[in-house]
C-alpha positions as CSV (number, residue, x, y, z in Angstrom):
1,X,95.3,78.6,249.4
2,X,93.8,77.1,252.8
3,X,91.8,74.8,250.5
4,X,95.2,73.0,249.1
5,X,97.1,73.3,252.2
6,X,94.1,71.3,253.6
7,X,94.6,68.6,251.1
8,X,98.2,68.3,251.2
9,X,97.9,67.9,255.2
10,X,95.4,65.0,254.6
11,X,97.1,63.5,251.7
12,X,100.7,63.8,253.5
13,X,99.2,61.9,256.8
14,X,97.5,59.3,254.9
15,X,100.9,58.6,253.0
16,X,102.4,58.8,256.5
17,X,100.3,55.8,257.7
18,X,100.3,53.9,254.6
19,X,104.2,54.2,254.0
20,X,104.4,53.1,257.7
21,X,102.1,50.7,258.2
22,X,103.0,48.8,254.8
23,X,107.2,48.6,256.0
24,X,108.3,51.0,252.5
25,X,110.2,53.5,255.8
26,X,111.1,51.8,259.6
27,X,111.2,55.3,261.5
28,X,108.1,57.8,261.6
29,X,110.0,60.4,260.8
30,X,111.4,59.0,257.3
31,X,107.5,58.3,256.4
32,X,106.1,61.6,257.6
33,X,109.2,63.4,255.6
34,X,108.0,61.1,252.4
35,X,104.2,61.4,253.1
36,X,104.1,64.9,253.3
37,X,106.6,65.5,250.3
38,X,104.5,62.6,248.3
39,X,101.2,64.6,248.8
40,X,103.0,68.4,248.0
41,X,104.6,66.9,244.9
42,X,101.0,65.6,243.5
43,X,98.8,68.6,244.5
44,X,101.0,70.6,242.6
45,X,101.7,68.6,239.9
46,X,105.4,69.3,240.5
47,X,106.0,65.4,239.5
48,X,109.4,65.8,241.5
49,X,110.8,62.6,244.0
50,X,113.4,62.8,246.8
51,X,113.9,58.7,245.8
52,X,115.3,58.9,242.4
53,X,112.7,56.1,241.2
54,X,109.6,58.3,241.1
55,X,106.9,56.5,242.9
56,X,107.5,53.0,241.4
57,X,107.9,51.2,244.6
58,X,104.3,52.0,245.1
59,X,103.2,50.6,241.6
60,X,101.2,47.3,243.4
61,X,99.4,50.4,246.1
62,X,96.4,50.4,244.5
63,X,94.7,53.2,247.5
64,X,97.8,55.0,247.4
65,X,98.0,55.4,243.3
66,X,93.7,56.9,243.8
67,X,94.8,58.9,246.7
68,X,97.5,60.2,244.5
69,X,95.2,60.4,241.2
70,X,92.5,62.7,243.3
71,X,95.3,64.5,244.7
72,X,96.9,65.4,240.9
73,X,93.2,66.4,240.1
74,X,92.3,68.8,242.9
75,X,95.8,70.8,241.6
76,X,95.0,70.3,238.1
77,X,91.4,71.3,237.7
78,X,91.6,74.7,238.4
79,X,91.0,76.9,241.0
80,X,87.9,78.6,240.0
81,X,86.7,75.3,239.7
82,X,87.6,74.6,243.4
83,X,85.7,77.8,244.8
84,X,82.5,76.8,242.4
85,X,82.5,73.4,244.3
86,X,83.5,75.1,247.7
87,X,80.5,77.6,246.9
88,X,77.7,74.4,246.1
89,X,79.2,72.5,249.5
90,X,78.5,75.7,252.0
91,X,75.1,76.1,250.5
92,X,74.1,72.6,250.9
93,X,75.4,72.2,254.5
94,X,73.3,75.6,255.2
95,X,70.2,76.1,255.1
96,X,68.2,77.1,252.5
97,X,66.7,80.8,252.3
98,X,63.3,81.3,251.0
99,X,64.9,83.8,248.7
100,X,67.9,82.3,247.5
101,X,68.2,81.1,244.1
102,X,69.1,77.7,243.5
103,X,73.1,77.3,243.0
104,X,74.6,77.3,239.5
105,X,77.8,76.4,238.7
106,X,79.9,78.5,236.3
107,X,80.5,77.9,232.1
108,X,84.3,77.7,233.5
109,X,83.6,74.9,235.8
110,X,81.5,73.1,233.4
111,X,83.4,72.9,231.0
112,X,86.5,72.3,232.9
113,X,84.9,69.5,234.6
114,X,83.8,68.3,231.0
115,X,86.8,68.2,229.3
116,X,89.0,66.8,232.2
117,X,86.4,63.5,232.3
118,X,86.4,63.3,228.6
119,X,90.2,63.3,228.4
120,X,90.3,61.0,231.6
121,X,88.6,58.5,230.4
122,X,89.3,58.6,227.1
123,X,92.8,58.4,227.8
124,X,92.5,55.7,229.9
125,X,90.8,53.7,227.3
126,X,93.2,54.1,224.8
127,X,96.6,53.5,227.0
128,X,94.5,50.4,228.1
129,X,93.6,49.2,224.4
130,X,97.3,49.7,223.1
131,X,99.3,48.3,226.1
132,X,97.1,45.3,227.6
133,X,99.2,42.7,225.4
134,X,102.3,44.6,226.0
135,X,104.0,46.8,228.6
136,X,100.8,45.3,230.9
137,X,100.5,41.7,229.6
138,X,100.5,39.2,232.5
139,X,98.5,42.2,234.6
140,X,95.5,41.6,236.3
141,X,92.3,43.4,234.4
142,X,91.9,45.6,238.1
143,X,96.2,46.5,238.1
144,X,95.8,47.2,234.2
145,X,92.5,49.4,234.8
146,X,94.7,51.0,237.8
147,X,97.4,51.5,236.0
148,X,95.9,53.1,232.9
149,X,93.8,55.6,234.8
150,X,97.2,56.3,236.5
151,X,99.1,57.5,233.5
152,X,96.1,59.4,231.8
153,X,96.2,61.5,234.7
154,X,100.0,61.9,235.4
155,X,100.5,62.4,231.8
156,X,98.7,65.6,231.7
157,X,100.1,66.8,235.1
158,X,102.2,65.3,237.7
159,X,104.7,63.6,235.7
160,X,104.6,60.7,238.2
161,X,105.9,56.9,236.8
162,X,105.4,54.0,238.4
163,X,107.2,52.4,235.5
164,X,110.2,52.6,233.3
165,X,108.1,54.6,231.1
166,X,110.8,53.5,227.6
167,X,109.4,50.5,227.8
168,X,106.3,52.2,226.8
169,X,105.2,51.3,222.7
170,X,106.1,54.3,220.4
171,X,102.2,54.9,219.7
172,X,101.7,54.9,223.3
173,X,104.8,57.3,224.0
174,X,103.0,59.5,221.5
175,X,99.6,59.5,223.5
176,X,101.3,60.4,226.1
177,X,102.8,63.4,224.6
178,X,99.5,64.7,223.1
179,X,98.0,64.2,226.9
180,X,100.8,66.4,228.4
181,X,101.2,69.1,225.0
182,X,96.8,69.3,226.7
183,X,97.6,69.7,230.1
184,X,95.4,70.6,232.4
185,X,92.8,73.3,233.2
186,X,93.6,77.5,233.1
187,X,94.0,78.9,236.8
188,X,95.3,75.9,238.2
189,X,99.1,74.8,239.1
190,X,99.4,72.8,235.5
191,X,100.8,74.1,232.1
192,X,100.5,73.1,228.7
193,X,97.8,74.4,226.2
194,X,94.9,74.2,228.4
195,X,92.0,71.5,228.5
196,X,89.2,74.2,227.8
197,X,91.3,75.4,224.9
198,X,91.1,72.3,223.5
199,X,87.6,71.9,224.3
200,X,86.4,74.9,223.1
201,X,88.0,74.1,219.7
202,X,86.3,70.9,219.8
203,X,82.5,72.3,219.7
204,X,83.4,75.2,217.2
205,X,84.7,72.0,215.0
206,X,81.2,70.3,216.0
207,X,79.0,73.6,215.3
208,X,81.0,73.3,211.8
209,X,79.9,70.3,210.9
210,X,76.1,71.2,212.4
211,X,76.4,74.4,210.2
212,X,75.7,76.3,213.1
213,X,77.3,80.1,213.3
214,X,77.4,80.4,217.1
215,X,79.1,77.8,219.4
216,X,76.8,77.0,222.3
217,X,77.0,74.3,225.2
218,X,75.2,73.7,228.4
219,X,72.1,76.0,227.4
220,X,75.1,79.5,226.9
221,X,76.7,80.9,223.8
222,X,80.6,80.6,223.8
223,X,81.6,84.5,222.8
224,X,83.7,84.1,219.6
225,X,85.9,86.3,220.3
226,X,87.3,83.4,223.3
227,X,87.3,81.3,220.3
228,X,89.5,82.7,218.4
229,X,91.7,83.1,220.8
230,X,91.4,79.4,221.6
231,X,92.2,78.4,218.1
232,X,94.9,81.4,217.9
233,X,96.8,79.6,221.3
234,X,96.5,75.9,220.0
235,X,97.7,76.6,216.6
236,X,100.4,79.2,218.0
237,X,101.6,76.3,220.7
238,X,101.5,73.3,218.1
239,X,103.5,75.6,215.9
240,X,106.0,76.5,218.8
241,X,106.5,72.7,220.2
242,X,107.2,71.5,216.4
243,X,109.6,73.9,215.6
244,X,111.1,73.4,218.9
245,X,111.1,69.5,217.8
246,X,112.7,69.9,214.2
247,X,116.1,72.2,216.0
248,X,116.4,69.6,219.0
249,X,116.8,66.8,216.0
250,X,119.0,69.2,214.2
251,X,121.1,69.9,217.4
252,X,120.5,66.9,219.8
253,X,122.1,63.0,219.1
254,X,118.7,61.5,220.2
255,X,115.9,59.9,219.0
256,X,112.6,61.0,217.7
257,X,110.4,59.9,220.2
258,X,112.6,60.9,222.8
259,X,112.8,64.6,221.8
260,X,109.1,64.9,221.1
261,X,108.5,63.3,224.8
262,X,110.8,65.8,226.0
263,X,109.3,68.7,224.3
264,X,105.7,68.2,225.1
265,X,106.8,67.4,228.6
266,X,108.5,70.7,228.8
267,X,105.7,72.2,227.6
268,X,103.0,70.6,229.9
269,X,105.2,71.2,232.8
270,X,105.1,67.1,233.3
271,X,108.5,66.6,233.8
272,X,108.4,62.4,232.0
273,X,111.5,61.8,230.1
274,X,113.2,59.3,228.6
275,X,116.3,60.4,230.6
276,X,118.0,62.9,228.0
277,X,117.0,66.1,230.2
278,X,120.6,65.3,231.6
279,X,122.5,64.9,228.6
280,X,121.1,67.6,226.3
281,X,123.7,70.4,225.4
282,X,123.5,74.1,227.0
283,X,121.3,75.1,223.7
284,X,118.7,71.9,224.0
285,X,118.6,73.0,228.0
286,X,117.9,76.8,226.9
287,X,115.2,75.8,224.2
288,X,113.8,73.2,227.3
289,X,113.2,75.8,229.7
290,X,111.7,78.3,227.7
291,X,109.4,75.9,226.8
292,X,108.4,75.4,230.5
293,X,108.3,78.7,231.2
294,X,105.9,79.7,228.1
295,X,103.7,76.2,229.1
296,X,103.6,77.2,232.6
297,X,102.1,81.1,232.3
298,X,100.3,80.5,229.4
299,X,101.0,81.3,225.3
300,X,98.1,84.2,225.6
301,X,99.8,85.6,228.3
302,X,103.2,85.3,226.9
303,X,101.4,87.0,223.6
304,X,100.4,89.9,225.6
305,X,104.0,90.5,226.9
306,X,104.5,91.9,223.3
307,X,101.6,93.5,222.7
308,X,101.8,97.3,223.0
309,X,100.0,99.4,226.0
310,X,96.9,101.4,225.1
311,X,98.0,105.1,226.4
């Protein structure tokens, strides 16, 4: 708790300064209300605006956009993750005892680390390669770079734009809505199906192919019993946000793309749209929030709510 109230204090100053300093508010008090609101809304991945426009007058802030990328990742990677790192820091600024053993991080934090680089930078990679000679052709190679990195890491949490995001290609709208159906890590202030779920699945599928019976990373055996369950919650989501997909069609006078977007925003707690939130009927709404609410706790959790008491 003290360790993300301490980040949102920093972050909410230097957006303070920077709104300031750059002329986006003329009083102090309008840029420390929107500095401090800026910096909540990131570190927990709420996505929400008190301008209407998201944070798209601060598209060209290249500082601000990494400030608010670091910011999205401190709520998003999990707060065992946070403690692990908070653990290595005190033991390097203190001394060493003769007797204590060398600092290891946790399989959690490892592989939450892992997956959340891998999924960075793949997904920068690929928004880069399909929109350089579209939604960002006339862009600089640094803004394009910027701006990629920006949306692989909104995508899976914040829900933060700095553009019209319909102006996105279909293919890239669909990246997008794989990135936010991931989400971010378990125990943090993200939803969707996790980033070690999908991880996990990922070296059972490469243990597969190696014809290996055990699933092992970092030098430690993955228990399979944790993956099943992984491939039980992915397989249980995918299920859920498809069906969810084919009755919003069936009910809903929108397009395709638009109701997937909506769904697997729902579902990674993003909050992107292509502005039918509004417009959907009392049913679509319903449907909506349940998937939040499911994407927010967890579909092993909401399992467990039916699962019967041992007496």
């Amino acid at each position: 708790f003290l360790i993300l109230i301490a980040f949102q204090i920093i972050g909410g100053i230097i957006f303070s300064i920077h709104f300031k300093v750059n002329g986006f508010y003329s009083r102090w008090s309008d840029a420390l209300f929107n500095g401090f609101y800026q910096s909540i809304s990131a570190v927990t991945n709420s996505g929400f605006d008190v301008t209407g426009h998201s944070i798209i007058p601060y598209a060209h802030s290249y500082g601000f956009l990494l400030v608010i990328m670091f910011l999205i990742f401190i709520g998003g990677i999990g707060f065992p993750v946070i403690m692990d790192f908070r653990s290595w820091l005190l033991q390097k600024i203190k001394k060493k005892k003769l007797h204590q053993l060398p600092f290891r991080f946790s399989l959690f934090t490892k592989i939450s680390v892992l997956s959340f680089v891998i999924l960075f930078i793949g997904g920068t990679i690929i928004i880069f390669a399909l929109e350089k000679n579209h939604m960002f052709q006339g862009s600089s190679f640094s803004e394009t770079l910027i701006t990629s990195m920006f949306y692989s890491a909104t995508t899976r949490n914040a829900g933060l734009q700095i553009h019209d995001i319909s102006e996105f290609q279909t293919t890239t709208l669909l990246i997008f809505s794989m990135l936010m159906f991931i989400g971010c890590s378990p125990s943090s202030v993200g939803g969707g199906v996790r980033t070690t779920t999908v991880m996990i699945i990922g070296l059972y599928l490469f243990s597969f192919l190696k014809s290996e019976s055990r699933v092992n990373v970092f030098g430690r055996q993955i228990d399979n019993n944790d993956v099943q369950k992984a491939v039980i919650v992915f397989m249980l989501s995918l299920a859920m946000c498809f069906t969810s997909v084919i009755v919003l069609t069936a009910t809903e006078n929108f397009s395709l793309i638009s109701i997937i977007v909506e769904v697997a925003s729902a579902f990674g707690t993003t909050g992107m749209s292509l502005g039918i939130t509004a417009d959907l009927s009392t049913f679509g709404k319903v449907v909506i929030g349940m998937l939040m609410f499911i994407g927010r706790i967890g579909m092993l959790y909401t399992l467990l709510l039916f699962v019967p008491k041992e007496t």
